[in-house]
Chimera marker file (.cmm) of the C-alpha trace (Angstrom):
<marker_set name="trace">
<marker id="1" x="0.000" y="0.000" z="0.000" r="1" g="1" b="0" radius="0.5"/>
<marker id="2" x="1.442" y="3.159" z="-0.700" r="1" g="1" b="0" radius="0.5"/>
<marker id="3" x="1.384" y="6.574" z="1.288" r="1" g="1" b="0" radius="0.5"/>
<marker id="4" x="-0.789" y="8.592" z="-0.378" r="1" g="1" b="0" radius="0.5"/>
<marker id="5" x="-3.405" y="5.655" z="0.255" r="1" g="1" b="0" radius="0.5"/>
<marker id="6" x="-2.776" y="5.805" z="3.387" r="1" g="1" b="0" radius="0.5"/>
<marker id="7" x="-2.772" y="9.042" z="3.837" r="1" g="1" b="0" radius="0.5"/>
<marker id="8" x="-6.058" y="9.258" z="2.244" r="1" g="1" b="0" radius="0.5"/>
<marker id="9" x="-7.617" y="7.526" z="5.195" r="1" g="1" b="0" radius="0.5"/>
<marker id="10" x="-9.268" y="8.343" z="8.176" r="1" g="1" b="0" radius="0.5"/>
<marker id="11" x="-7.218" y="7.698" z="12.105" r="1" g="1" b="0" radius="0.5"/>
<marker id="12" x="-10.302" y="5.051" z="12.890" r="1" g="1" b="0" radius="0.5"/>
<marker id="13" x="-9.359" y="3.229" z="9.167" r="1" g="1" b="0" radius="0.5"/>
<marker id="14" x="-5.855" y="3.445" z="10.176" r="1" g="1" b="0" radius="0.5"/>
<marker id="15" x="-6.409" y="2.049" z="13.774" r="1" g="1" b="0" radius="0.5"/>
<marker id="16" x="-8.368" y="-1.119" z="11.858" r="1" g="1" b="0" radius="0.5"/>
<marker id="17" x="-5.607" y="-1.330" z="9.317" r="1" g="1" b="0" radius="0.5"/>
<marker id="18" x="-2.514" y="-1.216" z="11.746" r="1" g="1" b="0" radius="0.5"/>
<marker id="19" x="-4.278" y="-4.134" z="14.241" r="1" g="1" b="0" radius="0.5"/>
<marker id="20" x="-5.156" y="-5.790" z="10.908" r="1" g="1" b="0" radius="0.5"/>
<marker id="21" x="-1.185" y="-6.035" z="9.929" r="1" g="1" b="0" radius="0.5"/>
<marker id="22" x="-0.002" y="-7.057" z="13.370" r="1" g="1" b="0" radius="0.5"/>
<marker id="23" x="-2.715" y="-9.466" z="13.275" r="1" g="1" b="0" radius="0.5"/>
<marker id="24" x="-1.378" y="-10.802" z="9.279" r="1" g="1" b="0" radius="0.5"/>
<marker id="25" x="2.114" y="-10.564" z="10.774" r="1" g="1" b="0" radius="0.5"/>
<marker id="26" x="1.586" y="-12.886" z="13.837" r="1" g="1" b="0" radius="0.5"/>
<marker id="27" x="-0.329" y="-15.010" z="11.332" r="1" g="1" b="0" radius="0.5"/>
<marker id="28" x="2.504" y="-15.181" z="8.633" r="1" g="1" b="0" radius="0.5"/>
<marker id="29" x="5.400" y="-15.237" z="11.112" r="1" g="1" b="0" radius="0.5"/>
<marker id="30" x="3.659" y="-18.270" z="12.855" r="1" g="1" b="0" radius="0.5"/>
<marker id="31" x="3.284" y="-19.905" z="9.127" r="1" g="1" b="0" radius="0.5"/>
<marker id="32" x="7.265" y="-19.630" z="8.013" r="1" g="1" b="0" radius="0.5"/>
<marker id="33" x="8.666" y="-20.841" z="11.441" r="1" g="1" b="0" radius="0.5"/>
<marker id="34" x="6.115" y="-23.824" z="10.339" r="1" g="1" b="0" radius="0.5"/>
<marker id="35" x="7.255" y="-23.695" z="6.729" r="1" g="1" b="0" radius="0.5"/>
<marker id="36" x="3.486" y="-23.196" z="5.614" r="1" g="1" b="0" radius="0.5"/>
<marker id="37" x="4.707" y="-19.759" z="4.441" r="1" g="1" b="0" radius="0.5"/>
<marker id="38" x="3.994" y="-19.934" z="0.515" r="1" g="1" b="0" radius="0.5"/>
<marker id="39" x="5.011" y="-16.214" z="-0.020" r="1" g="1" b="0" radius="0.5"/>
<marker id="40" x="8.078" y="-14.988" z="1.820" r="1" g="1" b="0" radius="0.5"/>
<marker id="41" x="7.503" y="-11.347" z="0.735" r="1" g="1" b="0" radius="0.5"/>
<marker id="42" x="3.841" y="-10.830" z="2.205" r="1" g="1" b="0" radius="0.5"/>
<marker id="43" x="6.021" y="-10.775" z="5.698" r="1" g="1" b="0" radius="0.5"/>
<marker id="44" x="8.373" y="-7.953" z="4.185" r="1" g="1" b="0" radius="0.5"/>
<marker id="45" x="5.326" y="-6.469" z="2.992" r="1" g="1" b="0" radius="0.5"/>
<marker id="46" x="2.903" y="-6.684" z="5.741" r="1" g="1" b="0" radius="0.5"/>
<marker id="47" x="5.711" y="-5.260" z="7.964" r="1" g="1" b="0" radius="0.5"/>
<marker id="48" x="6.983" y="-2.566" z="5.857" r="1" g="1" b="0" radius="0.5"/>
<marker id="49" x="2.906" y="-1.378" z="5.236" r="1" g="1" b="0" radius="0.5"/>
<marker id="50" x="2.259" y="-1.806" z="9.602" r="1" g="1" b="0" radius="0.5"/>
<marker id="51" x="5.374" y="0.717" z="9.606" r="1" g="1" b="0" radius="0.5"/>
<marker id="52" x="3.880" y="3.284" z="7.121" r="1" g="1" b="0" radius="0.5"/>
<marker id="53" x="0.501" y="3.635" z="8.828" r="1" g="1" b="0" radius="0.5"/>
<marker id="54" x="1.661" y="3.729" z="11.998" r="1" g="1" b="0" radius="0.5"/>
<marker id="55" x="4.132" y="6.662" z="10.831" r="1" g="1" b="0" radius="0.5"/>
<marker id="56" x="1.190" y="8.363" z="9.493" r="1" g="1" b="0" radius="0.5"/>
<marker id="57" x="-0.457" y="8.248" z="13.021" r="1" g="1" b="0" radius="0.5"/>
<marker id="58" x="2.499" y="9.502" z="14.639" r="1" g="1" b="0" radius="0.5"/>
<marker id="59" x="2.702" y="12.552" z="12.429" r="1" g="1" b="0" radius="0.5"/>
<marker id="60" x="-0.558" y="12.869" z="13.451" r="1" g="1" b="0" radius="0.5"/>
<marker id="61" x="-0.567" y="12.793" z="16.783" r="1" g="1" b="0" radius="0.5"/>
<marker id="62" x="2.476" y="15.418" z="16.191" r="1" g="1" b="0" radius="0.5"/>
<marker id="63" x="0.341" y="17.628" z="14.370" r="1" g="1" b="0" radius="0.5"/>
<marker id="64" x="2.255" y="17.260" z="10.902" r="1" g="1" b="0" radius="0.5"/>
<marker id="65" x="-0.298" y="16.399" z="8.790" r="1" g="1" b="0" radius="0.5"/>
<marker id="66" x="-3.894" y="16.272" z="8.932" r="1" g="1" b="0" radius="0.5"/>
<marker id="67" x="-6.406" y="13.013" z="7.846" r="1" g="1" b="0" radius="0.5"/>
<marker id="68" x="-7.636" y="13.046" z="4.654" r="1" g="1" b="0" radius="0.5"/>
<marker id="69" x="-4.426" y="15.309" z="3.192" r="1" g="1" b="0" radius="0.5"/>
<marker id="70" x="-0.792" y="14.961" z="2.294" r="1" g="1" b="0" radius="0.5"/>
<marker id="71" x="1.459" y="17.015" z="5.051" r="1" g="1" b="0" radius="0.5"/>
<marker id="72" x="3.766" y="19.546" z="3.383" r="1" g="1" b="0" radius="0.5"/>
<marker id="73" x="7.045" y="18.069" z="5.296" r="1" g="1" b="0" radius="0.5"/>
<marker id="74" x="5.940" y="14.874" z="3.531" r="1" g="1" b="0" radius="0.5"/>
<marker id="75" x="5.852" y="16.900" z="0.157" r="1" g="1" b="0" radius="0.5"/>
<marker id="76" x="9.898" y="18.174" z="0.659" r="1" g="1" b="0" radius="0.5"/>
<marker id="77" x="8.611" y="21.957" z="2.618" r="1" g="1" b="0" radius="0.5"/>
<marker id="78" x="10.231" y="22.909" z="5.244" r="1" g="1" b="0" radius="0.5"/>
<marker id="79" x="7.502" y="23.695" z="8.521" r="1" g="1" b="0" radius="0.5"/>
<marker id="80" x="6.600" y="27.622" z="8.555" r="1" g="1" b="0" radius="0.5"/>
<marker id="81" x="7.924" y="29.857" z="11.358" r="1" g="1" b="0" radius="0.5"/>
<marker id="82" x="5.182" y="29.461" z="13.407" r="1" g="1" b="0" radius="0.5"/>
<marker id="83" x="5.005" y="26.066" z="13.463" r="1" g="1" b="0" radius="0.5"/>
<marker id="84" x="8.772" y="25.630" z="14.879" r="1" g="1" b="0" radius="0.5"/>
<marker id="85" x="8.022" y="28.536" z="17.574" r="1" g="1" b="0" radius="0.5"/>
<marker id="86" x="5.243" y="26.350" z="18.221" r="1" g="1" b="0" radius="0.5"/>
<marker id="87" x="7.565" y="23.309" z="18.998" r="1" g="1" b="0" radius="0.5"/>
<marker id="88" x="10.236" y="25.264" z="21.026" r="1" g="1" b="0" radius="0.5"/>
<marker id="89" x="12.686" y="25.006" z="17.764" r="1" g="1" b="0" radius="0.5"/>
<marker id="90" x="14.547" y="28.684" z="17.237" r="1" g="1" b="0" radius="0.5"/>
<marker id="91" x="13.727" y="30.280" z="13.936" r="1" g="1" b="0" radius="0.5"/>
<marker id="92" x="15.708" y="29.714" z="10.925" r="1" g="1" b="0" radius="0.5"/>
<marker id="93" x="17.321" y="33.647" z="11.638" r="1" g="1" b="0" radius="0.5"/>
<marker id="94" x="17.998" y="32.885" z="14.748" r="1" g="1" b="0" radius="0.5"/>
<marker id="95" x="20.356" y="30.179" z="14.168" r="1" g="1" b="0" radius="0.5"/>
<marker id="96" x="21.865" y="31.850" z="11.137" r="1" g="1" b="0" radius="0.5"/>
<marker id="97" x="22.961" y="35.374" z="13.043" r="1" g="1" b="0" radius="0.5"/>
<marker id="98" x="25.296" y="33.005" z="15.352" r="1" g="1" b="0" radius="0.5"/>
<marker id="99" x="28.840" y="32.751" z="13.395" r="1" g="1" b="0" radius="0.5"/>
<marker id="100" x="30.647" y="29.439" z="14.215" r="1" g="1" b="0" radius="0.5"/>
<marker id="101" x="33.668" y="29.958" z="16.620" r="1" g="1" b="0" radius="0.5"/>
<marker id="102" x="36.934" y="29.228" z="14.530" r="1" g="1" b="0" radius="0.5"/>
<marker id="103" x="38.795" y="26.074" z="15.222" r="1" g="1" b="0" radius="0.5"/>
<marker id="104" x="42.283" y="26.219" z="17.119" r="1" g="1" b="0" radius="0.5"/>
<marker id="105" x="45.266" y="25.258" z="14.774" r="1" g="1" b="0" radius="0.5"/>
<marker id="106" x="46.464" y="21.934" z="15.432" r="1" g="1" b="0" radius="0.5"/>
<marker id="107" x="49.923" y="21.405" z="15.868" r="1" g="1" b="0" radius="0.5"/>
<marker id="108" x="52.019" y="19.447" z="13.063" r="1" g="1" b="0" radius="0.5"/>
<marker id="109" x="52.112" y="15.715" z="13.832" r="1" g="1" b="0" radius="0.5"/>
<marker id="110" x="55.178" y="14.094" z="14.687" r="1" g="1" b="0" radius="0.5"/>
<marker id="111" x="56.987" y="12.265" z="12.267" r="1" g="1" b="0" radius="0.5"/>
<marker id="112" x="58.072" y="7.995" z="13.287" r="1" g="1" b="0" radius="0.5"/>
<marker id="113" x="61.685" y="9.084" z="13.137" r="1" g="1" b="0" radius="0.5"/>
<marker id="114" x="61.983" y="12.177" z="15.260" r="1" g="1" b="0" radius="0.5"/>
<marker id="115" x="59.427" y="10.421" z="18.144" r="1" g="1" b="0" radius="0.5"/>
<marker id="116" x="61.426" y="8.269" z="20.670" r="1" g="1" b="0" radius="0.5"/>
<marker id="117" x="61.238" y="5.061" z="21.160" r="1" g="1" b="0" radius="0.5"/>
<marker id="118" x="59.332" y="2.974" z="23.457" r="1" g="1" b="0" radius="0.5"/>
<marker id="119" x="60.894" y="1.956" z="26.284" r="1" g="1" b="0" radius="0.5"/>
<marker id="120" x="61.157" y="-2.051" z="26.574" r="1" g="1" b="0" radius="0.5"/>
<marker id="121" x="58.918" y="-3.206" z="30.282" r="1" g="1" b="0" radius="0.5"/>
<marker id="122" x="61.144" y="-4.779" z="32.899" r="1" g="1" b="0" radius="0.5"/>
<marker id="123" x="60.554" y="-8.637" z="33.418" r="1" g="1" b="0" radius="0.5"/>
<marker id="124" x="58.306" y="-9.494" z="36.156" r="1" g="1" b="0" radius="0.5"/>
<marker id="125" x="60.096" y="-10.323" z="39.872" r="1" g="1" b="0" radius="0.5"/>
<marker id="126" x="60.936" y="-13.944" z="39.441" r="1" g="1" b="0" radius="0.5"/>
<marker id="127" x="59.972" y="-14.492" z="36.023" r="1" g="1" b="0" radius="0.5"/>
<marker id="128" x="62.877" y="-16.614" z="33.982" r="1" g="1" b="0" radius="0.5"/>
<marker id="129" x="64.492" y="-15.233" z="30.810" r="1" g="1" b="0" radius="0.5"/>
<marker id="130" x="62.801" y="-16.379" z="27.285" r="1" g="1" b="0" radius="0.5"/>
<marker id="131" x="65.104" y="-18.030" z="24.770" r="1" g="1" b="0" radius="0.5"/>
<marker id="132" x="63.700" y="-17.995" z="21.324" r="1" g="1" b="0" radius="0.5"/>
<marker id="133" x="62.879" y="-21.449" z="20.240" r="1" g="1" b="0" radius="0.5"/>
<marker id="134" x="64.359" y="-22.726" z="17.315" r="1" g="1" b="0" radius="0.5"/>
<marker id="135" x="62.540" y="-24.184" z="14.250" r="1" g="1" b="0" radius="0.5"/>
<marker id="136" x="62.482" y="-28.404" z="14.674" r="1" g="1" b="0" radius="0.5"/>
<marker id="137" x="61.731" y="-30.994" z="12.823" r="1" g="1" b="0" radius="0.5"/>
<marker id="138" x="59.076" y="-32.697" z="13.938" r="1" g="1" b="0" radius="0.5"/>
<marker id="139" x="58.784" y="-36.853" z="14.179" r="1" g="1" b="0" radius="0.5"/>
<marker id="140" x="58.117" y="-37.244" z="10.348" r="1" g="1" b="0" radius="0.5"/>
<marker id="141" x="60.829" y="-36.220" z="9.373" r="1" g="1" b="0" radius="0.5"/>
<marker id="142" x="60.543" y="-38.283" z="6.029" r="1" g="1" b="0" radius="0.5"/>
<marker id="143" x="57.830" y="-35.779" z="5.125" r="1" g="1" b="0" radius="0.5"/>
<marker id="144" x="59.334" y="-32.684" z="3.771" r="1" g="1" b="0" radius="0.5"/>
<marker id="145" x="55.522" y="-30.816" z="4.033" r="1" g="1" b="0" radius="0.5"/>
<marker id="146" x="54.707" y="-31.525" z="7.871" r="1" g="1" b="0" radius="0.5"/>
<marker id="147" x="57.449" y="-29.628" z="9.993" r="1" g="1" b="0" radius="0.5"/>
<marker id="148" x="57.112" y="-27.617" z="13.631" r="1" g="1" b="0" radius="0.5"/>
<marker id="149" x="57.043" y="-23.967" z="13.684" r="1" g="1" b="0" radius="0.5"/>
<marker id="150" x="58.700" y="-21.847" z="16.445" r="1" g="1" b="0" radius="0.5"/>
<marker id="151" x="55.672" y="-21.580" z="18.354" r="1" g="1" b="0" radius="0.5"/>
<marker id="152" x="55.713" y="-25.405" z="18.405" r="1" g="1" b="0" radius="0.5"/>
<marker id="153" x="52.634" y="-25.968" z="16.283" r="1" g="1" b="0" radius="0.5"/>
<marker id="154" x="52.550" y="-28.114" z="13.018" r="1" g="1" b="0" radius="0.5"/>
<marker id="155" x="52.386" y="-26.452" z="10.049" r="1" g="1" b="0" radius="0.5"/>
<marker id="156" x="52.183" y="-28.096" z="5.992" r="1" g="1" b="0" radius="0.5"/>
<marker id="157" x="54.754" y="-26.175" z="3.785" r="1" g="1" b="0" radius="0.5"/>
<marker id="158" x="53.851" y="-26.617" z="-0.006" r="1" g="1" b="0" radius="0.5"/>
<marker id="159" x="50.671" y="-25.688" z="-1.021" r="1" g="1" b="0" radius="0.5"/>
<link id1="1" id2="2" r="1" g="1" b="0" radius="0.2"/>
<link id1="2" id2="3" r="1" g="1" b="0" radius="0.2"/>
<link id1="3" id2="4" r="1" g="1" b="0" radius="0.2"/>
<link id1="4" id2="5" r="1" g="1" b="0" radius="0.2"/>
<link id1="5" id2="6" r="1" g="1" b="0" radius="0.2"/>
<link id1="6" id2="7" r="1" g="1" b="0" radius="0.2"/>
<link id1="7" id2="8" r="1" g="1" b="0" radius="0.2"/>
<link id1="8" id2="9" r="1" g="1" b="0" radius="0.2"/>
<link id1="9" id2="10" r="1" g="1" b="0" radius="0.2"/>
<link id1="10" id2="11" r="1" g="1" b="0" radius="0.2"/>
<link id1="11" id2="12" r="1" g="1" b="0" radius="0.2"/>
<link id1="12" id2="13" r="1" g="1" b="0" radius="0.2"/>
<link id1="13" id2="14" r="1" g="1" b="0" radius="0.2"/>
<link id1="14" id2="15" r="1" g="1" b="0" radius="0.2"/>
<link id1="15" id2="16" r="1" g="1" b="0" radius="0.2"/>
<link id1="16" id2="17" r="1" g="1" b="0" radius="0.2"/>
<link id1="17" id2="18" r="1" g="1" b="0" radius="0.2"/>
<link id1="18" id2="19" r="1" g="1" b="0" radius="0.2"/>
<link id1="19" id2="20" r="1" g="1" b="0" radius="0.2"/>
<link id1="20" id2="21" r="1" g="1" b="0" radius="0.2"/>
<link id1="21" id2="22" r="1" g="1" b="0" radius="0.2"/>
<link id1="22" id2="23" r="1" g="1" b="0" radius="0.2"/>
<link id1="23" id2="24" r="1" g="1" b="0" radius="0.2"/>
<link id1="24" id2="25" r="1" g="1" b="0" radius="0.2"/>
<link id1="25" id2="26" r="1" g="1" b="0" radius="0.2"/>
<link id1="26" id2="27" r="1" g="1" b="0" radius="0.2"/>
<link id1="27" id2="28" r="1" g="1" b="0" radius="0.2"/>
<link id1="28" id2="29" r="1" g="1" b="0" radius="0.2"/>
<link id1="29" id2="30" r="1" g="1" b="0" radius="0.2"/>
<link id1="30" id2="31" r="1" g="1" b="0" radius="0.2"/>
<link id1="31" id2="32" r="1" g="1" b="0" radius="0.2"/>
<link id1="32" id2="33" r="1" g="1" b="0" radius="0.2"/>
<link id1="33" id2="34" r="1" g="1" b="0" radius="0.2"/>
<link id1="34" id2="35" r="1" g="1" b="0" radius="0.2"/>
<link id1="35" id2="36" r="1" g="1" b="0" radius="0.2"/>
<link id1="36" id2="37" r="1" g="1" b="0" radius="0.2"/>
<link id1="37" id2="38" r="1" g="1" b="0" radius="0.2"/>
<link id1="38" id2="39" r="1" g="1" b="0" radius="0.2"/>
<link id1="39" id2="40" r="1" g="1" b="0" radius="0.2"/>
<link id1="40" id2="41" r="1" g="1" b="0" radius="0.2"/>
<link id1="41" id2="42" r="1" g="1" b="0" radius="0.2"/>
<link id1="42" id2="43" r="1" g="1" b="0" radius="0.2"/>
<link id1="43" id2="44" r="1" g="1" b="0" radius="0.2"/>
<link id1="44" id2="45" r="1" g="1" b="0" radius="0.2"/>
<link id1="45" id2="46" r="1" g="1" b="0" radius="0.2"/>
<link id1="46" id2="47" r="1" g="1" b="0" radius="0.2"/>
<link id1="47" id2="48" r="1" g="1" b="0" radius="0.2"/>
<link id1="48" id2="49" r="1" g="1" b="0" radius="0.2"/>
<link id1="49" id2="50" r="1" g="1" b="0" radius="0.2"/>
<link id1="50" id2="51" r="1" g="1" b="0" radius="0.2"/>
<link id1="51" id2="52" r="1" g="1" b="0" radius="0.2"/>
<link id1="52" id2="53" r="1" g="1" b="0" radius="0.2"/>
<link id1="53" id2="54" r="1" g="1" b="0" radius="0.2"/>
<link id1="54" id2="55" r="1" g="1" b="0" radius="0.2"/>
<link id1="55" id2="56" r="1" g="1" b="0" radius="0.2"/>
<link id1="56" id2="57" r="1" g="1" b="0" radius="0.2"/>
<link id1="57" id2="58" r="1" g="1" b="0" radius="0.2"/>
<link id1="58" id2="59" r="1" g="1" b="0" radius="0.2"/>
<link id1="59" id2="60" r="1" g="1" b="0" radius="0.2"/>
<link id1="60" id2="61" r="1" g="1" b="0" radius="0.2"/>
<link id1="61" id2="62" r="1" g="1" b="0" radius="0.2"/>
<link id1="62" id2="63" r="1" g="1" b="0" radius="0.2"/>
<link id1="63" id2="64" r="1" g="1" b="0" radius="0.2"/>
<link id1="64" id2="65" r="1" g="1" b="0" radius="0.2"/>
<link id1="65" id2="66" r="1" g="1" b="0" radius="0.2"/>
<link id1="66" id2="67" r="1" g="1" b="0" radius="0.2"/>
<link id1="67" id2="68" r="1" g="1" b="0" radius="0.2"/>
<link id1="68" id2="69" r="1" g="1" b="0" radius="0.2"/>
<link id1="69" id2="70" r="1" g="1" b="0" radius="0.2"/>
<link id1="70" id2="71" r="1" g="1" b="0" radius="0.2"/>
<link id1="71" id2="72" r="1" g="1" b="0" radius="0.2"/>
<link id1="72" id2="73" r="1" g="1" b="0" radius="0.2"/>
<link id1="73" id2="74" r="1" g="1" b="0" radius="0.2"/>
<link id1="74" id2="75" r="1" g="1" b="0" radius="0.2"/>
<link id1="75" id2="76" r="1" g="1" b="0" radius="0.2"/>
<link id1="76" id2="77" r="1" g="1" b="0" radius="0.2"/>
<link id1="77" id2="78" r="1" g="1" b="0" radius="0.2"/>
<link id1="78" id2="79" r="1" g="1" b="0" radius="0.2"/>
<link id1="79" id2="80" r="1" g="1" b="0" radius="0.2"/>
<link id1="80" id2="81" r="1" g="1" b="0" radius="0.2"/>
<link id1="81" id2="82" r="1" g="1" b="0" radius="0.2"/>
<link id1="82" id2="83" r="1" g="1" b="0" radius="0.2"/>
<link id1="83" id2="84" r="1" g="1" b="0" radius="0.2"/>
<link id1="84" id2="85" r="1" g="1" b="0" radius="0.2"/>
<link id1="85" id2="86" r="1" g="1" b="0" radius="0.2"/>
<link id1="86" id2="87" r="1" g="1" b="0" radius="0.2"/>
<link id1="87" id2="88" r="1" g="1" b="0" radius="0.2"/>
<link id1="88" id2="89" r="1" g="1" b="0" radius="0.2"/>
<link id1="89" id2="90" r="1" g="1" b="0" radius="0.2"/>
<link id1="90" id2="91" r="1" g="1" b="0" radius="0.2"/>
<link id1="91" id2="92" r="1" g="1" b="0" radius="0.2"/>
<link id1="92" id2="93" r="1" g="1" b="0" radius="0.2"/>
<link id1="93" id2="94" r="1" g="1" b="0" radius="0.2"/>
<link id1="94" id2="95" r="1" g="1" b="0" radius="0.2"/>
<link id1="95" id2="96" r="1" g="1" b="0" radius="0.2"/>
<link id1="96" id2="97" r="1" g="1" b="0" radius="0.2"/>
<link id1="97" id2="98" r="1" g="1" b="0" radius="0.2"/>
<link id1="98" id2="99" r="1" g="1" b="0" radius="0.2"/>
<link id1="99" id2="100" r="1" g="1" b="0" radius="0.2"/>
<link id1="100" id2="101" r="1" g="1" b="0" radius="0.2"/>
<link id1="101" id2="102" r="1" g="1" b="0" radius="0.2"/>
<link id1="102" id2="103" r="1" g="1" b="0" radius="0.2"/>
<link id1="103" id2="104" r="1" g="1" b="0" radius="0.2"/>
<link id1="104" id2="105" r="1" g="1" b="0" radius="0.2"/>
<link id1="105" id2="106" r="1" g="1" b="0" radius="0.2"/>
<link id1="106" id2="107" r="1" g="1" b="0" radius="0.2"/>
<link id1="107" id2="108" r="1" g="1" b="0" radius="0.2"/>
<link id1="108" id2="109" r="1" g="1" b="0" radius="0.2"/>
<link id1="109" id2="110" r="1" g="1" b="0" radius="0.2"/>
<link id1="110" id2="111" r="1" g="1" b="0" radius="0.2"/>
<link id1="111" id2="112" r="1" g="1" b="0" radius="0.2"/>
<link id1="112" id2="113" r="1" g="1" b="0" radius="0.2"/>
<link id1="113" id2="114" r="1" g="1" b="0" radius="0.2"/>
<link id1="114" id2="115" r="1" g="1" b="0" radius="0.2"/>
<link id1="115" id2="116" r="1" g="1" b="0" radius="0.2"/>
<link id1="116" id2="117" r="1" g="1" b="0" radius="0.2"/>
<link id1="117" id2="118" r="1" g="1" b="0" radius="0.2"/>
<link id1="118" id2="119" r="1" g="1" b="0" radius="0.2"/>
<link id1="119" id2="120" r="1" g="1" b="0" radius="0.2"/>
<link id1="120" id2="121" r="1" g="1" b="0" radius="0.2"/>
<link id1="121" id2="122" r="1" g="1" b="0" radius="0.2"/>
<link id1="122" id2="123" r="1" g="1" b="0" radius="0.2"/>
<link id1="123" id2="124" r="1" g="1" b="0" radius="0.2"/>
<link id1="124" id2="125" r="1" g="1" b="0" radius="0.2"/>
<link id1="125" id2="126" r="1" g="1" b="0" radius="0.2"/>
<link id1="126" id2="127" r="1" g="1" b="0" radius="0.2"/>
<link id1="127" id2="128" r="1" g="1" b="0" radius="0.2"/>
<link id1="128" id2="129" r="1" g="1" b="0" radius="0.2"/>
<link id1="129" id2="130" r="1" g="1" b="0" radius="0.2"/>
<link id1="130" id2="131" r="1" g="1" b="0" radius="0.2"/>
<link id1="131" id2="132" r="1" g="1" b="0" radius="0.2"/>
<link id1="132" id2="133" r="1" g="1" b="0" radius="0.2"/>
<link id1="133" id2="134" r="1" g="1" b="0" radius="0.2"/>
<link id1="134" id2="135" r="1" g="1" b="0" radius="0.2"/>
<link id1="135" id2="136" r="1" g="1" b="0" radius="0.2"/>
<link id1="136" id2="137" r="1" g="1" b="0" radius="0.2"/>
<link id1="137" id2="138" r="1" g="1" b="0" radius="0.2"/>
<link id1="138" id2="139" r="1" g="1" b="0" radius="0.2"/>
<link id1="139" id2="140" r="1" g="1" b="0" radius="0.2"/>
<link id1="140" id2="141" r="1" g="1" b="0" radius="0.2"/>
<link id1="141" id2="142" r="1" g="1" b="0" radius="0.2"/>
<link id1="142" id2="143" r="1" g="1" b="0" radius="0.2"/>
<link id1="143" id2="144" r="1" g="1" b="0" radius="0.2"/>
<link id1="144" id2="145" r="1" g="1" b="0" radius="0.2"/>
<link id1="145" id2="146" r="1" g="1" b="0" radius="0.2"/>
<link id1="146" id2="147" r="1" g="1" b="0" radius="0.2"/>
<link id1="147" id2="148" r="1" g="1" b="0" radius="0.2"/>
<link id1="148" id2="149" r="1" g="1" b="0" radius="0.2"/>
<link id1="149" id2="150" r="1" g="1" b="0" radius="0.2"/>
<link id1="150" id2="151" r="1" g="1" b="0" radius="0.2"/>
<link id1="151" id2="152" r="1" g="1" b="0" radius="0.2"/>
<link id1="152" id2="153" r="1" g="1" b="0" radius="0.2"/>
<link id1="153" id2="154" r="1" g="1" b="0" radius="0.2"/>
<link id1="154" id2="155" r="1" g="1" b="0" radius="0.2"/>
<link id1="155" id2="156" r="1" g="1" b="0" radius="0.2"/>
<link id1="156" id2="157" r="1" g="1" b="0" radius="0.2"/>
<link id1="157" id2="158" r="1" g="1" b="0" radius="0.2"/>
<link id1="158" id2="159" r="1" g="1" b="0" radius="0.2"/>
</marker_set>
């Protein structure tokens, strides 16, 4: 259904249509979870049209638009004056009179070379020196592809 159906209708038509689509999306979620769903899309569908009306009926409540006619923020307009006073919103002037504080320079970034280098931690109290481990060769040692790596797991060369 599209919005300017929609849009068309009354709030009682919309009421009965949006507890209409929950009710066709309980029914159609309860039919895929039991594979009885012959048309996947009626879900996307049903869900996407439950989402329209009940946009409608929030602009509504809002005071957007009115029933039975297309609003004008729905038509691209921007709400009159009045209408933002209304909401507490500053006018348009308002905002524009304010110039924008300028941003503080940023200093030049360090380069890698002239920052100094990290300094290595201490080992804990206690703690024994590492030795790097060495590559071995593992038990099948007749098979050039299977070999140990340093961290003492099997790797396959080749491939």
């Amino acid at each position: 259904m599209r919005m300017n159906e929609i849009r068309e209708r009354t709030d009682e038509e919309l009421g009965r249509l949006a507890h209409q689509l929950e009710g066709d999306l309980f029914k159609f979620r309860v039919q895929r979870h039991t594979s009885q769903l012959a048309n996947p899309m009626l879900l996307r569908e049903s869900r996407r049209t439950l989402a329209r009306v009940l946009t409608v009926v929030s602009a509504r409540a809002h005071g957007l638009e009115t029933a039975g006619a297309p609003s004008a923020v729905a038509a691209g307009a921007r709400p009159a004056p009045a209408v933002l006073a209304a909401r507490g919103a500053p006018e348009p002037a308002q905002t524009a009179a304010r110039p924008k504080a300028a941003a503080p320079a940023k200093p030049a970034n360090a380069t890698k070379a002239a920052r100094p280098a990290a300094k290595a931690k201490p080992p804990a109290k206690g703690a024994k020196p590492r030795e790097a481990k060495a590559l071995t060769v593992s038990r099948r040692a007749a098979s050039p592809k299977t070999r140990k790596s340093a961290s003492g797991r099997s790797t396959r060369g080749g491939k």
